[in-house]
C-alpha positions as CSV (number, residue, x, y, z in Angstrom):
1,X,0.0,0.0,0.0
2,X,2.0,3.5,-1.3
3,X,-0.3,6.0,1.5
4,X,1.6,7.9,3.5
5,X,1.4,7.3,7.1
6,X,0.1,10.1,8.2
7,X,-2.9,8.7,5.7
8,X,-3.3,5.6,7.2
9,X,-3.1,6.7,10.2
10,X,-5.8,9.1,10.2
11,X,-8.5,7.1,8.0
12,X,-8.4,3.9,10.4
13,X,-7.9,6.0,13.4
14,X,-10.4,7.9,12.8
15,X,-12.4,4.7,12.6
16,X,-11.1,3.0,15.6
17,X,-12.6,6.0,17.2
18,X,-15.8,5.2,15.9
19,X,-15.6,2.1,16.8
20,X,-14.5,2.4,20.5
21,X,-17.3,4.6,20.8
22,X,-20.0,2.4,19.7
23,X,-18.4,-0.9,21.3
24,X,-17.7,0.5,25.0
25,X,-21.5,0.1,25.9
26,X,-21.3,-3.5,24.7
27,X,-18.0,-4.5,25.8
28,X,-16.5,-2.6,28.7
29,X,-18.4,-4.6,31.3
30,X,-17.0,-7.5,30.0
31,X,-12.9,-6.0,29.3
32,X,-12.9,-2.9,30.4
33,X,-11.5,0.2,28.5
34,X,-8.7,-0.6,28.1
35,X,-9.3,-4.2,26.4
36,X,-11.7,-2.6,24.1
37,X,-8.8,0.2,22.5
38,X,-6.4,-2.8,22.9
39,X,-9.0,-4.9,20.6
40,X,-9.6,-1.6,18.3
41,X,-6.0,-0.6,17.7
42,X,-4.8,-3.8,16.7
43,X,-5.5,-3.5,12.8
44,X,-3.8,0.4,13.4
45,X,-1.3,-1.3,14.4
46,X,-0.5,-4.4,12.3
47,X,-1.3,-1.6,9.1
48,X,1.1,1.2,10.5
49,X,4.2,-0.9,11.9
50,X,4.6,-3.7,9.1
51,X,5.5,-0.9,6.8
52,X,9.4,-1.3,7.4
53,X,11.1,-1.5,3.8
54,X,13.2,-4.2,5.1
55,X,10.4,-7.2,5.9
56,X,10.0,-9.2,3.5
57,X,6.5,-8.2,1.4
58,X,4.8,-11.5,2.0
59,X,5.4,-10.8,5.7
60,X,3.6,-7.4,5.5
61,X,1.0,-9.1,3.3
62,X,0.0,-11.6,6.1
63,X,0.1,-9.0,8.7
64,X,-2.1,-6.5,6.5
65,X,-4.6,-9.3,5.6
66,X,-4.8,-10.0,9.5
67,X,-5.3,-6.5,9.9
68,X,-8.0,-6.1,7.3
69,X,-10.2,-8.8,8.3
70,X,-9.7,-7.9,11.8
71,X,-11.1,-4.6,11.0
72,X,-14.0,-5.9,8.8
73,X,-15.1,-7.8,12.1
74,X,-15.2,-5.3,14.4
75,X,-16.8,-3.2,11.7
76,X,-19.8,-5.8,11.4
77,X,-20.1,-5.9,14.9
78,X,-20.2,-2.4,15.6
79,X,-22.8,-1.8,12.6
80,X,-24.8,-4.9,14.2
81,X,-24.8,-3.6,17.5
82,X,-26.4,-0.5,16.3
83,X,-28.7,-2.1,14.9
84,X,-29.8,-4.4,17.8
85,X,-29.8,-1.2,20.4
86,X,-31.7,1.2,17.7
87,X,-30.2,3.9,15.7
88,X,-29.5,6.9,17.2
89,X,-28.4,10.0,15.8
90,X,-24.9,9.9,16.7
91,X,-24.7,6.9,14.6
92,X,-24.5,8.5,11.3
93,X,-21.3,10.5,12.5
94,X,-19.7,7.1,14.1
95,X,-20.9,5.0,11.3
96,X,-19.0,7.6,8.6
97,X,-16.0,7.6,11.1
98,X,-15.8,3.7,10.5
99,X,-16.5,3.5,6.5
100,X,-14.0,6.5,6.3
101,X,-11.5,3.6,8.4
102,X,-12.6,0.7,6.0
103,X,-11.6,2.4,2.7
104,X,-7.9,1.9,3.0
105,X,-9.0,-2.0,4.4
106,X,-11.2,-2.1,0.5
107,X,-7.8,-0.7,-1.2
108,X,-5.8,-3.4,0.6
109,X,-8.2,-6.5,-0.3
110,X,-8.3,-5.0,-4.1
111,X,-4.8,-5.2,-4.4
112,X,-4.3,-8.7,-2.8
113,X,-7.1,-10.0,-5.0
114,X,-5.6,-9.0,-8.3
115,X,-2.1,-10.0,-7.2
116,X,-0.1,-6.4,-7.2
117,X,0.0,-5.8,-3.6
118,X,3.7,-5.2,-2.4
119,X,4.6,-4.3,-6.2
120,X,7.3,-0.7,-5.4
121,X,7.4,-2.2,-1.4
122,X,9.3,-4.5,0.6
């Protein structure tokens, strides 16, 4: 993936945010704050730190397809959720917060589908 970081950072940040607000009703009974940005920043992680020009690209590709589907989940769940407890009107801002963090996820599974991911990386 050629973003910058400072785009990928923001667009799946901004996301996570979405998502950590949604999910702490559901799950900080359960985990606690702390366990629920833990589960949220993982794919910001795995997409920001296996970057590094010197790992191997099928390395980065296994950590970004973690990463991605690890995202996609927690993006079901959170849209699910909403759904079960009723839409309210903060959803619409939290819902765009979390599509704006799954476009770089839809870039990623694009490129691994039609086999050029990695190609000017690694």
């Amino acid at each position: 993936m050629n973003w910058s970081n400072i785009a990928l950072k923001g667009t799946i940040g901004v996301g996570a945010l979405g998502m950590t607000a949604i999910l702490t009703d559901l799950l900080d009974p359960h985990i606690g704050i702390w366990g629920i940005i833990i589960l949220v920043l993982m794919p910001f992680t795995l997409l920001v730190f296996f970057r590094v020009d010197e790992l191997p690209v099928w390395i980065i590709k296994i950590a970004h397809g973690i990463a991605v589907s690890w995202y996609f989940a927690l993006f079901v769940g959170s849209v699910s959720y909403m759904a079960l407890r009723g839409f309210i009107s903060s959803d619409l801002l939290l819902g765009a917060f979390m599509a704006l963090g799954l476009w770089p996820c839809v870039i990623i599974v694009r490129a691994l589908v039609r086999g050029d991911y990695g190609e000017g990386e690694g």
